[in-house]
N, C-alpha and C positions, 0 to 999 in steps of 0.2 A: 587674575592670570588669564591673559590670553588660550583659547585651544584653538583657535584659525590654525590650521596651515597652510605652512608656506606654498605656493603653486609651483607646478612642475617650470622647471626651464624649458626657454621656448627656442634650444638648439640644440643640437645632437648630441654635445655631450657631457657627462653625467654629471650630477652636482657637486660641485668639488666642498668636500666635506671643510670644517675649517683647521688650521695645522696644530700639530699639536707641539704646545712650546718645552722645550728642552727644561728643566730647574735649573736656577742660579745653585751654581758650586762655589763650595767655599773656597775663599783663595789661600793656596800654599802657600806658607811664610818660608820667605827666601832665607839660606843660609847664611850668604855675607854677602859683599858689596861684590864679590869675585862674580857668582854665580848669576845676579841681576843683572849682567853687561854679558853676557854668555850667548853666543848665535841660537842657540836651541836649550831650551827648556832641559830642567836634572830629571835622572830618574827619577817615576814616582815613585815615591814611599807603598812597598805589598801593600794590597789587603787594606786600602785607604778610597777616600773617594776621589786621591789624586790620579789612580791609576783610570780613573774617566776620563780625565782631563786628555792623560795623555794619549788613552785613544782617539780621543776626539780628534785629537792633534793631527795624528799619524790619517787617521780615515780622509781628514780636509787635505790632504797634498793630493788626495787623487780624484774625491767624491767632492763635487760645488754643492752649495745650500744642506738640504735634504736633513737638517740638525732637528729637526723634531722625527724625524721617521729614526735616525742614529738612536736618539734617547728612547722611544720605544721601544725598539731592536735591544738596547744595552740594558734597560731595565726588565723586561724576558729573559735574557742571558743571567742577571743577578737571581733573578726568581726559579731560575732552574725551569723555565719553559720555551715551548716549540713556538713559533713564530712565523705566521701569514704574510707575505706582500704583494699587494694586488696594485697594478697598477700600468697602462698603457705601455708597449715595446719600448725598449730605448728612453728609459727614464731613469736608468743605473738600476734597477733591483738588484740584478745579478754582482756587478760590480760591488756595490755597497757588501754585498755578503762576502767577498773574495778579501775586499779588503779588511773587515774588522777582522777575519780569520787570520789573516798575515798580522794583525796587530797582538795574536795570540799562538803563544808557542806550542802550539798544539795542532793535531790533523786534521784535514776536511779531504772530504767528497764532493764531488759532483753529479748528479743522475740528471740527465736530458730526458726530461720525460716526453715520450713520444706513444703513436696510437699502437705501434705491436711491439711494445715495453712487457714483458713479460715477467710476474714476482720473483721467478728465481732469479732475473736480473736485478736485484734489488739485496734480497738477502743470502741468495749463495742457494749452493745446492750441492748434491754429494755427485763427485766423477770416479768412473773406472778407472784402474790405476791398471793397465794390461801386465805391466815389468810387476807388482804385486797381488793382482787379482785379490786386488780388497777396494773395495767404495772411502775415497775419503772426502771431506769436507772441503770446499771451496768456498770461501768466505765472498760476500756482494760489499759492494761500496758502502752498504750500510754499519759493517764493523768499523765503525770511525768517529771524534768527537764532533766534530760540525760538518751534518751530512747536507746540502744544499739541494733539495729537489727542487730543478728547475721546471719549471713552468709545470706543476702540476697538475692542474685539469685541463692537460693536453691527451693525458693518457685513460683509458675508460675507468671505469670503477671498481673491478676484478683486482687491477695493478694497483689502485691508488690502496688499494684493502690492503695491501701486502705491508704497509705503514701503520695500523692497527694499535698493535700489537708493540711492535717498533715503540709508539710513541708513547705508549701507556706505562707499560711496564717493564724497559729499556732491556728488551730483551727479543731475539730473534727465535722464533721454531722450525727448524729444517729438519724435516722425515721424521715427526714425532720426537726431537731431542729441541729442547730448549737451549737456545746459548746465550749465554751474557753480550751487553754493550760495554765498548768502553764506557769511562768516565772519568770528564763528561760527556755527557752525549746530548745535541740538541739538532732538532731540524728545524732548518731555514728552509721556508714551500715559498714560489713566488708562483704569482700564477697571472692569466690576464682578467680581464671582466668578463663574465660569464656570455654578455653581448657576444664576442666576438666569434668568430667561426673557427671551426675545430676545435672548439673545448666542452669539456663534461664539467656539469656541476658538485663540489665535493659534497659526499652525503654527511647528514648532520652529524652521525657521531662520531666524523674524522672533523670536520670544525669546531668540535666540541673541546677536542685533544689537543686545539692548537691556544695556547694562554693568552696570544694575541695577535688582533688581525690589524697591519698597517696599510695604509693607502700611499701610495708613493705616487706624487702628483706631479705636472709640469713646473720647471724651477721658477723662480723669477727670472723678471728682465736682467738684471745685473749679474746674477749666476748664471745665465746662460749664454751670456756674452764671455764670463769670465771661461766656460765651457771650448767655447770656441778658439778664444785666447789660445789656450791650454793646447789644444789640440794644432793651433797655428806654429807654435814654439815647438810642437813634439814630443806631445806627451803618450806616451805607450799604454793605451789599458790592457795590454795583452802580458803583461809583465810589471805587476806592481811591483815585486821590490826597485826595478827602474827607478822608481817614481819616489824612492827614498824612502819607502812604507817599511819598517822595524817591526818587532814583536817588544812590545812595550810590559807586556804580563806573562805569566805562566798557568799551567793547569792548580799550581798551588796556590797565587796569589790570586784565583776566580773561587778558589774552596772556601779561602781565608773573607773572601766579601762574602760570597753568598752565606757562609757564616753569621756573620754580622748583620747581614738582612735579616737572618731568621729570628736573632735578636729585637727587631725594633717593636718600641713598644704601640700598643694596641689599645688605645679605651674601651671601655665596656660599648661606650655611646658611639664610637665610631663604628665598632662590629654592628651593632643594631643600624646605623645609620645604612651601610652596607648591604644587610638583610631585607630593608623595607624599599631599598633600588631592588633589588634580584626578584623579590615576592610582585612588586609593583610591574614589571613584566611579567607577570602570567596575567594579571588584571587588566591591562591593556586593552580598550575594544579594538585597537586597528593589529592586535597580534594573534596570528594564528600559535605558536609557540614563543613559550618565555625562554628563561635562563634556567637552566640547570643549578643545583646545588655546587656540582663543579665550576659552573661559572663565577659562583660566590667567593670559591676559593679564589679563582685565577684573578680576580677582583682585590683579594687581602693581599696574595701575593705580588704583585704587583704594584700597590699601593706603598705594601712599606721600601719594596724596590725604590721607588719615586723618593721617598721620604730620605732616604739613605742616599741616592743621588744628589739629594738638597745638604746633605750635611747636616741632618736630622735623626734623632732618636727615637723619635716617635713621626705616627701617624697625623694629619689633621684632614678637615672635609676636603680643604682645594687640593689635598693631594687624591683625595677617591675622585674628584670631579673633575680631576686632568685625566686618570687614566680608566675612565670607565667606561669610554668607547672603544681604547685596542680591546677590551678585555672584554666586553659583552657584546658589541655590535656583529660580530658573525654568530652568535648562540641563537641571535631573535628570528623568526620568522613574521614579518610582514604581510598581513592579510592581499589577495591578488587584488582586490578592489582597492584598496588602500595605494599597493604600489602604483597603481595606473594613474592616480592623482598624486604621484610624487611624492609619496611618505616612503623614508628609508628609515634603517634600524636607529643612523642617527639621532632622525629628527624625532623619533619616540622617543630615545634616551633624555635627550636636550626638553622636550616634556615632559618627563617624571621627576629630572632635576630639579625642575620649578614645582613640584607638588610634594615631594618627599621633603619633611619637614630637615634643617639642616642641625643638628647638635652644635650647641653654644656650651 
């Protein structure tokens, strides 16, 4: 085995990590001959791994390419966790979030995170009621199933704190009273690279909270033409359902999967297989911090997500080894000598794969 690495790129911008591919889904057996000549696709069947298909469906009339950042996004959403997208202006983050929401019968938010964003703008705060002369409760954008904090280390670290809590234990505290989140409840954070100006770096142990961090890259050639297309003919991103975009699932049939994910089954040898990636990150010489024990988790969780998107009951290694950079590559901290010669958390990952022995 190789431990060279790879040298820094010799142009501005950052190295585009490589995409991470969607699982083959099973294919739905058609009803009758009526339903195979049909302009659009039947409802999926709840609570199946049809009802991926059909998001998928519904996200492509508005979103071009981006089917490996969907299937990280949708396997986080099966796992019942918070989700990162980092990635240059104007490469759909935002949109991509707008739209699986509309492909789900249920609420979202929006927070513009900005630099005098303030936490009761966030979770709410108690107002004088003068006609009652009593304090009541004003609920924040955060009372909601899918809360979108846009571009979040645009706001300082004071605000970004005010999600804590939020994200751990799906619960808000306002004036000493704890109050419940719906459910479900999941935050989508998009944010830019930390490169660019006007943003604050998230502190670790709000990156620790999020189960997975996506990069959302430039599309290809052929998607970004098809982009333009789209927008030639007149396509509206300011109004998905426009654009034909349905709510394909409900809050029940997301209960009814994440159910069944918690189902799948687990080897002894893959959990260890798991544990000696997580442990192999504190050992690391180019890492100043490893993974967390939570990272471990967000790691299993996630994985049988994957496995269940495949149409599978169980776990196997290529499904830890697809998704074990959303799920660990923001826990690692990267020695400063190290990043100066181009080592990211990927290309650690992508060397421990090669030394962590793989279960047969």
């Amino acid at each position: 085995m190789s431990d060279q690495i790879p040298p820094p790129p010799t142009n501005n911008e950052p190295p585009k990590p490589p995409p991470l591919t969607p699982p083959a889904m099973p294919s739905v057996p058609v009803a009758d001959s009526v339903a195979s000549v049909a302009a659009e696709p039947a409802p999926a069947p709840p609570g199946t791994a049809a009802m991926i298909d059909s998001i998928r469906a519904e996200v492509g009339k508005v979103v071009v390419g981006q089917q490996g950042v969907l299937a990280g996004f949708l396997a986080a959403l099966l796992a019942d966790g918070h989700v990162l997208l980092e990635g240059v202006p104007g490469v759909a983050k935002t949109l991509l979030v707008k739209t699986v929401a509309s492909t789900l019968n249920i609420e979202m938010a929006r927070i513009q995170f900005t630099p005098d964003l303030m936490p009761s703008d966030i979770t709410g705060q108690l107002m004088y009621e003068q006609r009652t002369s009593e304090f009541t409760f004003r609920q924040g954008p955060v009372f909601t199933n899918l809360l979108l904090a846009d571009e979040i280390n645009r706001t300082p670290p004071k605000t970004q704190a005010a999600l804590l809590e939020v994200m751990e234990e799906r619960q808000a505290t306002v004036a000493g009273v704890p109050r419940a989140l719906p459910t479900p409840f999941m935050v989508i954070a998009t944010q830019n690279p930390v490169e660019y100006e006007g943003t604050y770096p998230l502190p670790e142990a709000q990156l620790d909270r999020f189960l997975a961090k996506l990069y959302v890259g430039y599309p290809e050639r052929d998607s970004e033409q098809e982009v333009l297309s789209r927008h030639h003919h007149g396509m509206n991103l300011h109004d998905v359902a426009a654009n034909g975009v349905a709510a394909v699932a409900s809050a029940e049939d997301l209960a009814d999967a994440r159910a069944m994910v918690r189902e799948i089954q687990v080897d002894d040898s893959i959990l260890g297989y798991m544990t000696e990636i997580v442990r192999a990150t504190r050992t690391s010489p180019v890492v100043d911090l490893g993974v967390s024990p939570r990272g471990g988790v967000a790691l299993l969780g996630l994985s049988k997500a994957w496995a269940w998107m495949a149409g599978r009951d169980f776990v196997t290694p290529d499904d830890v080894k697809m998704i074990v950079k959303p799920a660990l590559r923001h826990r690692l901290q990267v020695q400063p000598e190290a990043e100066l010669e181009g080592v990211t958390p990927d290309i650690v990952l992508d060397g421990l794969l090669q030394t962590v022995p793989v279960p047969r």
